[in-house]
C-alpha positions as CSV (number, residue, x, y, z in Angstrom):
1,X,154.0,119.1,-59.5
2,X,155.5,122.5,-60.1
3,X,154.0,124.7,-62.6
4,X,157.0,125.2,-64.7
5,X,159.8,122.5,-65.2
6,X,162.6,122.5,-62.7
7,X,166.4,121.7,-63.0
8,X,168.1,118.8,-61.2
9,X,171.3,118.8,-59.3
10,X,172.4,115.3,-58.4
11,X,175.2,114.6,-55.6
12,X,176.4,110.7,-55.9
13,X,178.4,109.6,-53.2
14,X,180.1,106.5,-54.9
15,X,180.8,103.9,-51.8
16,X,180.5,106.7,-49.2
17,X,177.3,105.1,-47.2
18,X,179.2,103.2,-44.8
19,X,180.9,106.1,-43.4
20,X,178.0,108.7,-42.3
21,X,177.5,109.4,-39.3
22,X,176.5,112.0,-36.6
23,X,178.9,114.1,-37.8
24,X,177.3,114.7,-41.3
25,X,174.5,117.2,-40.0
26,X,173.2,119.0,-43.5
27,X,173.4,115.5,-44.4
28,X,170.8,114.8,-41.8
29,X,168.9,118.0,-42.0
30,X,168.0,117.3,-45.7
31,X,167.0,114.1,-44.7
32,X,165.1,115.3,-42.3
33,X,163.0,117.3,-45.0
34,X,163.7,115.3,-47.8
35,X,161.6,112.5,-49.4
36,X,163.9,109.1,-48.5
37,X,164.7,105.9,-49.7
38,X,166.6,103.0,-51.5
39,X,167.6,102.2,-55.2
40,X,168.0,98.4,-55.7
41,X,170.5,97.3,-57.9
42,X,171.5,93.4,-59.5
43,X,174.2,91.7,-58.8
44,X,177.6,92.6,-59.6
45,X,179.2,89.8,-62.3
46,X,182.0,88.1,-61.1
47,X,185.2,89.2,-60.7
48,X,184.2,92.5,-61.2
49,X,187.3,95.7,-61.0
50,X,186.5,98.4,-58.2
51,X,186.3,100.4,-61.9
52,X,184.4,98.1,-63.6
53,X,181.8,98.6,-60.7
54,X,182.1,102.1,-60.8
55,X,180.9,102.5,-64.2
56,X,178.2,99.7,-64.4
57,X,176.7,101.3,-61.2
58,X,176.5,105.0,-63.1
59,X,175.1,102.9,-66.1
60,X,172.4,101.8,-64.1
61,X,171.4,105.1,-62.4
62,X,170.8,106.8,-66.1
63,X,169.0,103.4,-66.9
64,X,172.1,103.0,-69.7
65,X,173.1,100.0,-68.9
66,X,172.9,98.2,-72.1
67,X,175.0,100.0,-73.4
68,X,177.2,99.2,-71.1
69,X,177.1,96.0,-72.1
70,X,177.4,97.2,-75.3
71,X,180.9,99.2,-75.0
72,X,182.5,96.5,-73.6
73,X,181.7,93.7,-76.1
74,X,179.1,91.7,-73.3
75,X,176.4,91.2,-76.1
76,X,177.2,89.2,-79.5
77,X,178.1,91.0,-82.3
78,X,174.7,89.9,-84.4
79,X,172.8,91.5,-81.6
80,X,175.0,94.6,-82.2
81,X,174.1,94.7,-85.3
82,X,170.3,94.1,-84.9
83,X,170.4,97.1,-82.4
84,X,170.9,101.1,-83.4
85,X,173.8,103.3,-82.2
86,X,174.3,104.0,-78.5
87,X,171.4,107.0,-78.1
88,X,172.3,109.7,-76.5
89,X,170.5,111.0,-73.1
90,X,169.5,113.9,-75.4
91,X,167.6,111.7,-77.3
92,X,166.4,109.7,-74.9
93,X,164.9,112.9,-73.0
94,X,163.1,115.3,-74.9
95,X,166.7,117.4,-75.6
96,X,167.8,117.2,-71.7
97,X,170.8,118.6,-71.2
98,X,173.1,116.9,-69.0
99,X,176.4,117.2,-67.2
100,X,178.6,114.9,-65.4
101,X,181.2,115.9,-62.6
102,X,183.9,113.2,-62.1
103,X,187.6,112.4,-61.2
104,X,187.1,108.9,-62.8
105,X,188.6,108.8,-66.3
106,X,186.5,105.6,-67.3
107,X,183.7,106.9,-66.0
108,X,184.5,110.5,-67.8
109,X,185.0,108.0,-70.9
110,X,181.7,106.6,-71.0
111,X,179.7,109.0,-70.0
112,X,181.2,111.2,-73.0
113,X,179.7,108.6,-74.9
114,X,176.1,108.8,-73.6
115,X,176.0,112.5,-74.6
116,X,176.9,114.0,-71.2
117,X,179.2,116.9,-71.0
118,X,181.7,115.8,-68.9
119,X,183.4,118.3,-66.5
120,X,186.3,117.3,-64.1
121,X,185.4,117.3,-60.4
122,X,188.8,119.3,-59.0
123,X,186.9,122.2,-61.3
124,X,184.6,122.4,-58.3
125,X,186.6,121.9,-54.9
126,X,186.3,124.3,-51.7
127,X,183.1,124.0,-51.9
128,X,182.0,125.6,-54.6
129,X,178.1,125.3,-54.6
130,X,177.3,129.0,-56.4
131,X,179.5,127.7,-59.5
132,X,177.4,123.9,-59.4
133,X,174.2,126.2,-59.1
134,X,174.9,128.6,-62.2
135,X,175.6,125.5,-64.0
136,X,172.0,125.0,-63.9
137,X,170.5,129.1,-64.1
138,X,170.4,130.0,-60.8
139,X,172.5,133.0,-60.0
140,X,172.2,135.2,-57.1
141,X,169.4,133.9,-55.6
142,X,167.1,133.8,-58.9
143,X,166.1,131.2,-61.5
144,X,167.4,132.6,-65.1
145,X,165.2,131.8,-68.6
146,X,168.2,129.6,-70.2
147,X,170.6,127.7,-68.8
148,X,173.6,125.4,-69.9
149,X,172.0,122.0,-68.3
150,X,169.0,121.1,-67.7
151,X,170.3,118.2,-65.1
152,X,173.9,118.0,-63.2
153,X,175.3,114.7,-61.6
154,X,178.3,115.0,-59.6
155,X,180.0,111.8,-58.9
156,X,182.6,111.7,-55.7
157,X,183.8,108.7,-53.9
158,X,184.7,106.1,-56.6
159,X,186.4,103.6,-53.8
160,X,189.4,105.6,-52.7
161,X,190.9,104.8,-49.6
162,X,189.5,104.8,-46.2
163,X,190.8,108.7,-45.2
164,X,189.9,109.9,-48.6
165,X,186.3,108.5,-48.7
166,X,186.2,110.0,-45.3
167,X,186.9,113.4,-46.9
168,X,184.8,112.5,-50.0
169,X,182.3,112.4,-47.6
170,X,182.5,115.4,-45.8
171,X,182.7,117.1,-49.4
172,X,179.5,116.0,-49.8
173,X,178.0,116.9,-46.0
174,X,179.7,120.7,-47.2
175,X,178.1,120.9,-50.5
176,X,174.7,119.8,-49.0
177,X,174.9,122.7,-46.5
178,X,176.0,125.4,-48.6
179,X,173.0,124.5,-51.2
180,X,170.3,124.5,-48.9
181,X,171.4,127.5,-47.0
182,X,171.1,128.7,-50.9
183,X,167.7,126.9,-51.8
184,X,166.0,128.1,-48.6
185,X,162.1,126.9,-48.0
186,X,159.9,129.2,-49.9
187,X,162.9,130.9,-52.7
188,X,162.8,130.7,-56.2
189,X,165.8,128.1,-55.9
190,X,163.8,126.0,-53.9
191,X,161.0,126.0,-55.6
192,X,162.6,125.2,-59.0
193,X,165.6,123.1,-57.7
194,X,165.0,119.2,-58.1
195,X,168.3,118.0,-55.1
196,X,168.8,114.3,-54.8
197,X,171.3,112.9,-53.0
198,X,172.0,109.4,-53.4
199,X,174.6,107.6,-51.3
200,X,176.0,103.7,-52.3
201,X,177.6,101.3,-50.7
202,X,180.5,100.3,-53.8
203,X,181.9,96.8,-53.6
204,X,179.3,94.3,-50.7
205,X,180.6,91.2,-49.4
206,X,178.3,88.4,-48.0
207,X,178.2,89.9,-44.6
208,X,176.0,92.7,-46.1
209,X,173.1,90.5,-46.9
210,X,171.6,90.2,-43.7
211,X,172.5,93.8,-42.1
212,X,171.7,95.7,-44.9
213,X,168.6,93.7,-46.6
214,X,165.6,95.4,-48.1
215,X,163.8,91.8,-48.6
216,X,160.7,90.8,-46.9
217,X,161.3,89.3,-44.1
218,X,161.3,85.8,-44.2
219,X,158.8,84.6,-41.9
220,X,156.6,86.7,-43.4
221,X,157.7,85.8,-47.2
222,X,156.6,82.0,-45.9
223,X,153.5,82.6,-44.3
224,X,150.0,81.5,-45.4
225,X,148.8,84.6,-46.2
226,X,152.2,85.6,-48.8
227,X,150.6,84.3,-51.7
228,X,147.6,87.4,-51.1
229,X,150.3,90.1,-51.5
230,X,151.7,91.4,-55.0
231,X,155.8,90.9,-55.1
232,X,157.4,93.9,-54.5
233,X,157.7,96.5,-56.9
234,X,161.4,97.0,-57.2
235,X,161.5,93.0,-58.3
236,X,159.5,93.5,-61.4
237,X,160.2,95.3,-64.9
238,X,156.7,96.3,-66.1
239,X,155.1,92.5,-65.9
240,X,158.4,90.6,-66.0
241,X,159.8,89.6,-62.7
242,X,163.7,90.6,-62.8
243,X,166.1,87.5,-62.4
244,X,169.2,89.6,-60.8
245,X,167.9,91.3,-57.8
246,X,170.0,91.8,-55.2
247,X,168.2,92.3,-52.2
248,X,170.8,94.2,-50.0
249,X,173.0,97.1,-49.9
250,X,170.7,99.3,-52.1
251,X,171.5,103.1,-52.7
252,X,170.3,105.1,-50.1
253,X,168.6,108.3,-51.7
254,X,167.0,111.9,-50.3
255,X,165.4,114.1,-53.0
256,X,164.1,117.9,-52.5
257,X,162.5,120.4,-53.4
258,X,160.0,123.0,-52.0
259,X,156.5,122.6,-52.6
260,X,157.1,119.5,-54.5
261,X,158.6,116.8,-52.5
262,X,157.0,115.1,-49.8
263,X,158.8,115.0,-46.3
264,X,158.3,111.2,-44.5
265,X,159.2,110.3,-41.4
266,X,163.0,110.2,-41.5
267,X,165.1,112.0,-39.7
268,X,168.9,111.1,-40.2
269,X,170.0,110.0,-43.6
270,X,170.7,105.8,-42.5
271,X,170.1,102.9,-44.3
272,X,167.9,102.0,-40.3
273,X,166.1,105.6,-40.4
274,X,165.0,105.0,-44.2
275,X,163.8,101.3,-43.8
276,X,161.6,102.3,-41.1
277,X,160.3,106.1,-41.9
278,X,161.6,106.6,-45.5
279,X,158.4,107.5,-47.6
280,X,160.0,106.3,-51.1
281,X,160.5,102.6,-49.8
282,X,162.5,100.8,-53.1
283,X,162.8,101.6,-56.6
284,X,164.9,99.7,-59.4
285,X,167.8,102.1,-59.7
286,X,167.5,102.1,-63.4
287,X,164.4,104.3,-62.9
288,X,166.2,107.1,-60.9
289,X,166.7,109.3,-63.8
290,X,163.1,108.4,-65.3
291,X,161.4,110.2,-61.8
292,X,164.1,113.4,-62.0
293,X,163.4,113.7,-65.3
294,X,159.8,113.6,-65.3
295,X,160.1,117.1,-62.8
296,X,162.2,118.5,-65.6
297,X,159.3,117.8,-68.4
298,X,161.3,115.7,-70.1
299,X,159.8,112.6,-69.1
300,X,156.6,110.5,-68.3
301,X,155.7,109.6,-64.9
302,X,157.4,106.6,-63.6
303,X,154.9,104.5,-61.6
304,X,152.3,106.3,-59.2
């Protein structure tokens, strides 16, 4: 734990995991220093619009999702009623201040409505890192008292076609590179900039359960000796077990930062590399923003 609160920069690349590959090399490198592993998310409801996905999957990264729910009319209106207004993530976080980078406009929408300042993405093209960093205080190489946020997400992807996720992509690869070249091992960037990049895989099909499951095996799950092991974590919600797990295509996430972040075993940033040598294993993706925020003092610790 640092000694001093950090700030958080978070790249989401919305549907963009299928496409990585060698190519993606600062992609690679972070993972290669990085702390990895996989958000779980539920199931998506039926008949669900490539935007509809879009923003439930945000909702569930800032742990938001009831209101989600709530926005568009999926919980009666005497449970409305019961409940307060829509809190902000202000209130929910000790006064964090928080940004959100998008092209989406119903994403832009509802985020405007969880108290994010939302800023439009082509803002920030050609790779403009410096600008995404002075967003959060750090100009020039150095870590400034104040700053305008306390956290950034910047959301890219958000299904577009095949060449333009492919270019989404590489965005992302860029961005990666020019911010650690920036946040160098051992600088005052690095030492108080909390970098998580988190990667999904947007709309699954059934094809996805067995190549890309994060389930215990099932050999193992029916063996003798299953019932001397605790579930996994990611399946529970403090002692509840959750109903609506679904056990493939998780996020794939790397997070940063010097002195503060453990490095694993994973080299490449893959759904195979992070299975195997990932040190984070699986965490409900509705507790993402609970960890960052703890490195920013604005939260509890999550878990251990």
């Amino acid at each position: 734990m640092a000694d001093k609160p950090s700030r958080a920069l978070v790249l989401y690349g919305d549907g963009l995991a299928r496409l990585i590959n060698s190519s993606h090399t600062h992609l690679h490198s972070l993972s290669s220093i990085a702390s990895c592993g996989f958000l779980s998310l539920p199931n998506a409801p039926a008949s669900e619009s490539e935007d509809e996905r879009i923003v439930r999957e945000f909702a569930i990264l800032v742990d938001a999702y009831e209101a989600h729910l709530d926005l568009n009319g999926d919980i009666s209106t005497d449970e409305c009623q019961q409940k307060p207004l829509i809190p902000t993530i202000s209130e929910r976080f000790m006064g964090m201040k928080a940004a959100l980078i998008t092209s989406n406009s119903s994403l832009e929408s509802f985020a405007s409505k969880l108290g994010f300042t939302v800023l439009h993405l082509k803002e920030f093209g050609n790779n403009n890192h410096p600008k995404l960093l002075k967003l959060l205080g750090f100009q020039e190489g150095k870590m400034v008292d104040t700053s305008e946020f306390d956290i950034v997400f910047v959301h890219i992807g958000a299904g577009d076609k095949d060449k333009a996720a492919a270019s989404d992509l590489e965005f992302i690869n860029s961005l990666v590179g020019g911010i650690m070249n920036v946040a160098q091992t051992g600088s005052e960037i690095g030492s108080r900039l909390h970098f998580s990049v988190v990667l999904s895989y947007g709309s699954v099909s059934e094809d996805d359960s067995s190549k890309l499951s994060i389930s215990v095996k099932k050999n193992e799950e029916n063996s003798g000796l299953s019932v001397l092991f605790p579930r996994q974590s990611y399946t529970m919600k403090g002692e509840n077990l959750r109903n609506d797990v679904r056990h493939h295509s998780p996020m794939l996430m790397a997070q940063w930062q010097y002195a503060v972040t453990r490095k694993d075993m994973a080299e490449t940033f893959s759904f195979k590399d992070f299975k195997e040598n990932g040190g984070n294993l699986v965490i409900p993706a509705d507790r993402f923003l609970h960890e960052v925020a703890f490195k920013l003092w604005k939260a509890p610790k999550y878990g251990a």
